[in-house]
Z-matrix of the N, CA and C atoms (Angstrom, degrees):
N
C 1 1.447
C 2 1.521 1 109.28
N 3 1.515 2 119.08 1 169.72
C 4 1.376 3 122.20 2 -178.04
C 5 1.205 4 115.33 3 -167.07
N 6 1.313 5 116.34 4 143.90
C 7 1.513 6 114.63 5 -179.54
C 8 1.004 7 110.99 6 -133.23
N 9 1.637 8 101.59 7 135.90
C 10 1.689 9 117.46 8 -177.57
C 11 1.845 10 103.84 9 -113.62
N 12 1.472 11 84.25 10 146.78
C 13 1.651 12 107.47 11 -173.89
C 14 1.432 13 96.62 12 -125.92
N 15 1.797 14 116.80 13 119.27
C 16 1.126 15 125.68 14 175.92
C 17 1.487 16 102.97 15 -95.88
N 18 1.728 17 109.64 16 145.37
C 19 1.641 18 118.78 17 177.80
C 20 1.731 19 98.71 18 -127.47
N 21 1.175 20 104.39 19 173.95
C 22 1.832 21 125.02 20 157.87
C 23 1.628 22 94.26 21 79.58
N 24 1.091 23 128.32 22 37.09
C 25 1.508 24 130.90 23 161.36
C 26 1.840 25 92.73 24 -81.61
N 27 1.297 26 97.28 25 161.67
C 28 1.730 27 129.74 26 -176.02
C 29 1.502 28 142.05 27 170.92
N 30 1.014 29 96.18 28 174.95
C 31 1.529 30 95.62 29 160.84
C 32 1.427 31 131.40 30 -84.37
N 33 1.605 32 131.25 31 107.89
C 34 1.283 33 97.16 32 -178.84
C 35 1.572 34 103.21 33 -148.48
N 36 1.413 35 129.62 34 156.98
C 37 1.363 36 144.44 35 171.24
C 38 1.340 37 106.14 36 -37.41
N 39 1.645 38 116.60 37 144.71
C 40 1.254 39 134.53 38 158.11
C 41 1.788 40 114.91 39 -42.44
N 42 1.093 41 131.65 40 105.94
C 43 1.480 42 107.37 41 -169.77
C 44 1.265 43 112.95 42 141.59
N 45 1.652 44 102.83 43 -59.04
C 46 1.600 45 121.69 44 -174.85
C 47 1.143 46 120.06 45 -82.72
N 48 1.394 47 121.41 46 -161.48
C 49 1.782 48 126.90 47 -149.40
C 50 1.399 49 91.93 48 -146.84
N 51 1.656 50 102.72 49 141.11
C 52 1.486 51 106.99 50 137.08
C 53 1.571 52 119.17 51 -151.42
N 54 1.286 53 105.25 52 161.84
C 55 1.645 54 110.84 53 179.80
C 56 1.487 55 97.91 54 -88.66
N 57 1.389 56 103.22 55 133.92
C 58 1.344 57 117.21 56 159.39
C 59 1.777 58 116.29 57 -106.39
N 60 1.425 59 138.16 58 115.70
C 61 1.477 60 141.46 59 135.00
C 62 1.204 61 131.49 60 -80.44
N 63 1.603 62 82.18 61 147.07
C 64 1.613 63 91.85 62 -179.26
C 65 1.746 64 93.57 63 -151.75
N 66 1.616 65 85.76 64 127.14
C 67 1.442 66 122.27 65 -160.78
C 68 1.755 67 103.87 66 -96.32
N 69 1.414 68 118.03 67 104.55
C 70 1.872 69 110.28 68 159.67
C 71 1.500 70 144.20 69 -88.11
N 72 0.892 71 105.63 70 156.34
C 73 1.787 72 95.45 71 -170.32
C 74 1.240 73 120.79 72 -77.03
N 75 1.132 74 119.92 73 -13.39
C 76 1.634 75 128.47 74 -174.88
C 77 1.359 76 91.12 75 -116.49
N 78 1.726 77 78.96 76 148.72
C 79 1.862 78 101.34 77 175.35
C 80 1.696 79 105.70 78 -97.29
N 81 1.720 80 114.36 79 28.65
C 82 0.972 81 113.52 80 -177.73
C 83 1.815 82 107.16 81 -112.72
N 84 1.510 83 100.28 82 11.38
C 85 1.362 84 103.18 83 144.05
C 86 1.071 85 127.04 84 21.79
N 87 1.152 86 120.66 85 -117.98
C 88 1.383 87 139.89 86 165.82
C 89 1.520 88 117.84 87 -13.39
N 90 0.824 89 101.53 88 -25.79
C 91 1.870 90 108.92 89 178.62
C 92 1.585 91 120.71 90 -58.70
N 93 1.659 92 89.76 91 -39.29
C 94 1.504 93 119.94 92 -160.89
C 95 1.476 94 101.49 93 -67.43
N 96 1.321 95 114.44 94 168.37
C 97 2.004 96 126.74 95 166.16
C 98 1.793 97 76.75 96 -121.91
N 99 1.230 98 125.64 97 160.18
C 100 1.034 99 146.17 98 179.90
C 101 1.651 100 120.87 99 -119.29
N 102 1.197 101 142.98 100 148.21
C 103 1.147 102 132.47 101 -171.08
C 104 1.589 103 95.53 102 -156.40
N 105 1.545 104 104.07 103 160.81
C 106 1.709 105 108.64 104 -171.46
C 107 1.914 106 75.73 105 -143.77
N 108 1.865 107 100.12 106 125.18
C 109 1.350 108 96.85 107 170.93
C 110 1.585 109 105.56 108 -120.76
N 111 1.324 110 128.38 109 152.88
C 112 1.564 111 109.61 110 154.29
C 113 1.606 112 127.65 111 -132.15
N 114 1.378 113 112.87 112 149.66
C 115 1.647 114 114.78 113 -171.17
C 116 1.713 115 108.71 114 -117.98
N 117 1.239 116 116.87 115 117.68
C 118 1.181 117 128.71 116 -169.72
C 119 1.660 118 96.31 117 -105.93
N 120 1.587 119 123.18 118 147.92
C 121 1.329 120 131.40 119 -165.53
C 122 1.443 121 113.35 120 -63.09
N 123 1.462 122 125.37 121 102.68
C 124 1.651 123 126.96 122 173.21
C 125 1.342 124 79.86 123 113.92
N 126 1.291 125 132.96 124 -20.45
C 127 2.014 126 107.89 125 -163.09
C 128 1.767 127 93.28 126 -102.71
N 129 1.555 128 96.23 127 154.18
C 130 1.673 129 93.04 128 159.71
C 131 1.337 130 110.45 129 -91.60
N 132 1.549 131 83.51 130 -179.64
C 133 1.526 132 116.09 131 -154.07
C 134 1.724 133 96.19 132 -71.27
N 135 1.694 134 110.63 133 116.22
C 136 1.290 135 112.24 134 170.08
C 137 1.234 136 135.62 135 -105.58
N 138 1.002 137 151.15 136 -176.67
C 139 1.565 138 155.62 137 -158.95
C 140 1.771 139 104.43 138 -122.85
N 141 1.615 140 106.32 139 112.87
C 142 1.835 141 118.87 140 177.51
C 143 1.586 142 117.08 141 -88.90
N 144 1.674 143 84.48 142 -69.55
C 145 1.670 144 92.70 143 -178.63
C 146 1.592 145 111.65 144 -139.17
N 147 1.298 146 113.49 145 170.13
C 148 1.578 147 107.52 146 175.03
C 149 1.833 148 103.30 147 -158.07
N 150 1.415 149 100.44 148 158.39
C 151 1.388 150 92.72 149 -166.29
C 152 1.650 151 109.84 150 -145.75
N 153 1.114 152 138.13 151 137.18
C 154 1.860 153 107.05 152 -168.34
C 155 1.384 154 88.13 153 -102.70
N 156 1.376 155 79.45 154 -154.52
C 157 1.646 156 88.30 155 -137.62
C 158 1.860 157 108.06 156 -91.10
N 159 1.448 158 111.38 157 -8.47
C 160 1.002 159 119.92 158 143.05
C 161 1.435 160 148.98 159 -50.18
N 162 1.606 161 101.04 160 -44.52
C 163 1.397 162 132.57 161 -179.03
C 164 1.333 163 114.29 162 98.76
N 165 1.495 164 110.56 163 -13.18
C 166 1.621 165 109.92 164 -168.88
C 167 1.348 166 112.16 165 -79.87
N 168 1.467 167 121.06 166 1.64
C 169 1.814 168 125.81 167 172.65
C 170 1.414 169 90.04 168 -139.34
N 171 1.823 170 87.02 169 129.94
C 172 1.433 171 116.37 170 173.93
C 173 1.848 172 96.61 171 -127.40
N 174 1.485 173 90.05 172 145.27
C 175 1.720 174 100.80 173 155.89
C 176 1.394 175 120.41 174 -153.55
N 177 1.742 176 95.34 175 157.57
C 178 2.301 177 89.22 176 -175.42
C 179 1.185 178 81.36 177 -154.24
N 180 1.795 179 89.16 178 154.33
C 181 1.120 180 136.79 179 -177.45
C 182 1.856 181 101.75 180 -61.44
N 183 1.753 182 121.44 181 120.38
C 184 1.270 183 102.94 182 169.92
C 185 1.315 184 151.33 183 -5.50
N 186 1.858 185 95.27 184 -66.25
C 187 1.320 186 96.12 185 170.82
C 188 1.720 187 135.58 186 -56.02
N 189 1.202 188 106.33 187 -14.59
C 190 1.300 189 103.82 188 -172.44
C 191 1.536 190 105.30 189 -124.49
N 192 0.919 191 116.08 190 23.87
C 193 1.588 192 116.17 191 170.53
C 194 1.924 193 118.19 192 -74.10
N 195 1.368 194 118.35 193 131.59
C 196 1.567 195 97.76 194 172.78
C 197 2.289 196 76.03 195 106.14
N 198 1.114 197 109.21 196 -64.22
C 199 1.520 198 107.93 197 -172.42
C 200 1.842 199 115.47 198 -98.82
N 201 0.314 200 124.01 199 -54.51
C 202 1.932 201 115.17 200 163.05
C 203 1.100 202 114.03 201 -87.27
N 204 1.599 203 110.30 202 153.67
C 205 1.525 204 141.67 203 -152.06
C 206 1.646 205 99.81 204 -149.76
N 207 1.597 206 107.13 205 114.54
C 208 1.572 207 123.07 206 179.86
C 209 1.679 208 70.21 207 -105.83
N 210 1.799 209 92.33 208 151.00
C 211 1.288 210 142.49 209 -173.32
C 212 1.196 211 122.07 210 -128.63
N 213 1.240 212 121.28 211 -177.43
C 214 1.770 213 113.52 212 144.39
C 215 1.760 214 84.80 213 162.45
N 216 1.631 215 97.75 214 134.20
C 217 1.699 216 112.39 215 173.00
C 218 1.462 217 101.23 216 -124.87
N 219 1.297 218 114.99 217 113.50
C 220 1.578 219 128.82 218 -177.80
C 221 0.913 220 117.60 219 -95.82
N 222 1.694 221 126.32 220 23.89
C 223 1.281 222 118.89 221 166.46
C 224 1.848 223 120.60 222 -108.73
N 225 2.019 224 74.85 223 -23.40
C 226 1.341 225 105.47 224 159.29
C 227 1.530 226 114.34 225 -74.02
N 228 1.238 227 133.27 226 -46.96
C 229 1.676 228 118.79 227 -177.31
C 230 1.870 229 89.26 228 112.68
N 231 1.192 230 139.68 229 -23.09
C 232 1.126 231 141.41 230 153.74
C 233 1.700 232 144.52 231 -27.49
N 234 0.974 233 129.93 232 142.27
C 235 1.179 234 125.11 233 149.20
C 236 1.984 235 106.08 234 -138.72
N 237 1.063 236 105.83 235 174.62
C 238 1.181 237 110.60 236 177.03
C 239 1.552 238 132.86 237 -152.89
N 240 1.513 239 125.72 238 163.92
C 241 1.467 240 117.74 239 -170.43
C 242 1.544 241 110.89 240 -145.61
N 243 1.929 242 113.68 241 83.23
C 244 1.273 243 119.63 242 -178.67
C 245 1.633 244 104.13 243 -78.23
N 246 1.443 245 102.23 244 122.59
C 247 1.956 246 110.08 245 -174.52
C 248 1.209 247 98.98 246 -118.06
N 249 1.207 248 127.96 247 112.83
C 250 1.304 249 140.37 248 -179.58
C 251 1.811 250 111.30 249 -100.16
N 252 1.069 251 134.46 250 164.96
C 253 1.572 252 147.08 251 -167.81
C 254 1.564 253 103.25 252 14.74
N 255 1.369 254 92.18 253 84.81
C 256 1.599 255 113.33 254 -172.43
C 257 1.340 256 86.92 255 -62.83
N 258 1.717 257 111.54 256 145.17
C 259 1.598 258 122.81 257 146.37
C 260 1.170 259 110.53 258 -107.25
N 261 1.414 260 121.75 259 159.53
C 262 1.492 261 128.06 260 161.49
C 263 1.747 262 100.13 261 -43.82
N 264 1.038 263 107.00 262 -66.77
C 265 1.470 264 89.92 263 -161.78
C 266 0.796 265 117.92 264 -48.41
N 267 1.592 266 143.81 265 -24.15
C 268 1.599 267 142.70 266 -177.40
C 269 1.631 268 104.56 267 -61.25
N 270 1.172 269 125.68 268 -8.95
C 271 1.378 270 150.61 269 177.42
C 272 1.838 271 85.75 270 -38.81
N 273 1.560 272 133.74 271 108.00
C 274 1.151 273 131.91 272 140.97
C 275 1.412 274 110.66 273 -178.33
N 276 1.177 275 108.83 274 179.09
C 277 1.563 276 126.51 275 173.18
C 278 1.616 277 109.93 276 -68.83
N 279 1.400 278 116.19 277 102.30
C 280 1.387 279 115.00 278 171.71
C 281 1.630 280 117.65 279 -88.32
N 282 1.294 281 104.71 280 152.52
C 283 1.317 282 107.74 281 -168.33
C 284 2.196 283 104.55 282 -127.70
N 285 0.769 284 115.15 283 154.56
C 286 1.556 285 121.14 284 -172.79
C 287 1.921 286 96.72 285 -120.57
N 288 0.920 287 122.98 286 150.35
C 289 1.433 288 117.20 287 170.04
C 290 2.347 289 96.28 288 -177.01
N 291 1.380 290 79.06 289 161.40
C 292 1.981 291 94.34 290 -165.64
C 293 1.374 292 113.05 291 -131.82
N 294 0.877 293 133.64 292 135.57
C 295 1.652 294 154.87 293 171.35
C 296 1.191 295 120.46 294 -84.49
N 297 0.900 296 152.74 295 95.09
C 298 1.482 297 145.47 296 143.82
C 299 1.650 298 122.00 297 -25.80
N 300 1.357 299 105.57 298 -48.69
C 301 1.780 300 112.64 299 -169.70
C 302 1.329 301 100.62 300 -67.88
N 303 1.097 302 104.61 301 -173.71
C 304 1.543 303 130.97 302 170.53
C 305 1.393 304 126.63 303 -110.82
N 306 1.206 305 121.97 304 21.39
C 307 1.498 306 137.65 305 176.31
C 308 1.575 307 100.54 306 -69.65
N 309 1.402 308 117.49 307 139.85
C 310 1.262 309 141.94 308 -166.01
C 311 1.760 310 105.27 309 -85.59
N 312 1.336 311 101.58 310 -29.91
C 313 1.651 312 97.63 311 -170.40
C 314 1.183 313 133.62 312 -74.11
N 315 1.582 314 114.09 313 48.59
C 316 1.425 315 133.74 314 166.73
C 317 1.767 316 118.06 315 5.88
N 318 1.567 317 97.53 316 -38.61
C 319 1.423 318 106.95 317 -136.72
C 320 1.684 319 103.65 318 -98.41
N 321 1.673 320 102.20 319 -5.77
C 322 1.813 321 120.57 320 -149.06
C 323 1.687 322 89.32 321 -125.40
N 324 1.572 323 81.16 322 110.30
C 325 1.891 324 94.65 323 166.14
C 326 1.519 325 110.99 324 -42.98
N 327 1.539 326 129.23 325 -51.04
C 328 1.381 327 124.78 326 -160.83
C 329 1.716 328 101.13 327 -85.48
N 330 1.326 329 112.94 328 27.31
C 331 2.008 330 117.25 329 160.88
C 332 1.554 331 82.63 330 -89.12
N 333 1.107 332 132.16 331 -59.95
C 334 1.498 333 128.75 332 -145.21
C 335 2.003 334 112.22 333 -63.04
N 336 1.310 335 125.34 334 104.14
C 337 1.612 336 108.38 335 174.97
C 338 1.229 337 107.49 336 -67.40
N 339 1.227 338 126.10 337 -42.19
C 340 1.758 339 115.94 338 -161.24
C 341 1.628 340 86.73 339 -138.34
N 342 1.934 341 93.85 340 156.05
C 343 1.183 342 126.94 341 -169.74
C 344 1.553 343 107.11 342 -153.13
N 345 1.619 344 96.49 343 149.40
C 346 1.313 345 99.59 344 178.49
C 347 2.096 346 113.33 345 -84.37
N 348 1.286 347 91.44 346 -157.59
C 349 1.365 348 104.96 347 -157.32
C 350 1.949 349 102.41 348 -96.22
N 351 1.214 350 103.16 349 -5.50
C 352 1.612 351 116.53 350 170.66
C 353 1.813 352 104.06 351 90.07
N 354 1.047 353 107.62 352 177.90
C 355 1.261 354 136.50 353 173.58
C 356 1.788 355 133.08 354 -156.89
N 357 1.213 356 105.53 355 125.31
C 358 1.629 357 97.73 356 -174.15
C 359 1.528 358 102.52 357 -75.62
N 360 1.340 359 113.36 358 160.98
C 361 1.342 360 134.33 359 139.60
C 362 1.012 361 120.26 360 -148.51
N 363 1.615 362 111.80 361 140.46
C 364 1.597 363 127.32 362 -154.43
C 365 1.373 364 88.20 363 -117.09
N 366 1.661 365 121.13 364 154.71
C 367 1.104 366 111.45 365 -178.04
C 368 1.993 367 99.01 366 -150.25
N 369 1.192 368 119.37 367 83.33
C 370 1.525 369 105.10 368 -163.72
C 371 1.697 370 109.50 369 -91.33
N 372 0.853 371 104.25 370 149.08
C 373 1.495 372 134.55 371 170.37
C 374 1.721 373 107.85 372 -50.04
């Protein structure tokens, strides 16, 4: 099992950036595929970025392609989520969560076993 703790949620201007982390408990890291989900109020829970467990395959959700950057430093226990030309709509509670298996479906909340505890980001106009 493993637990991830997401950081760098905020408040921030239409325009601007922030880094999002998310920190795991095992130094078995590397094992993991990584995923960045987010849930905005009344919407379900959607799919941002994902990354395996290598790092050498990344994928994102349309909207944010060209503007966020999935990461991940495995020596650190890390992954990460640089979001650049924030929109309001990116406005939600992000969540970080990791896989063990080898299932391909990057894109499908029920690949992910464990997830963190979320993080807001506000993003006003």
């Amino acid at each position: 099992q493993v637990q991830l703790v997401e950081s760098g949620g905020g408040l921030v201007q239409a325009g601007g950036s922030l880094r999002l982390s998310c920190v795991a408990s095992r130094r078995t890291f590397i094992r993991y595929d990584m995923g960045w989900f987010r849930q905005a109020p009344g919407k379900e829970r959607e799919f941002v970025a994902a990354i395996t467990k290598s790092g050498g395959g990344t994928y994102y959700t349309d909207s944010v392609k060209g503007r966020f950057t999935i990461s991940r430093d495995n020596a650190k226990n890390e992954a990460y989520l640089q979001m650049n030309s924030l929109k309001p709509e990116d406005t939600a509670v992000y969540y970080c969560a990791a896989d063990p298996n080898f299932s391909t479906n990057y894109y499908q909340a029920n690949k992910y076993a464990y997830w963190g505890q979320g993080t807001q980001v506000t993003v006003s106009s």
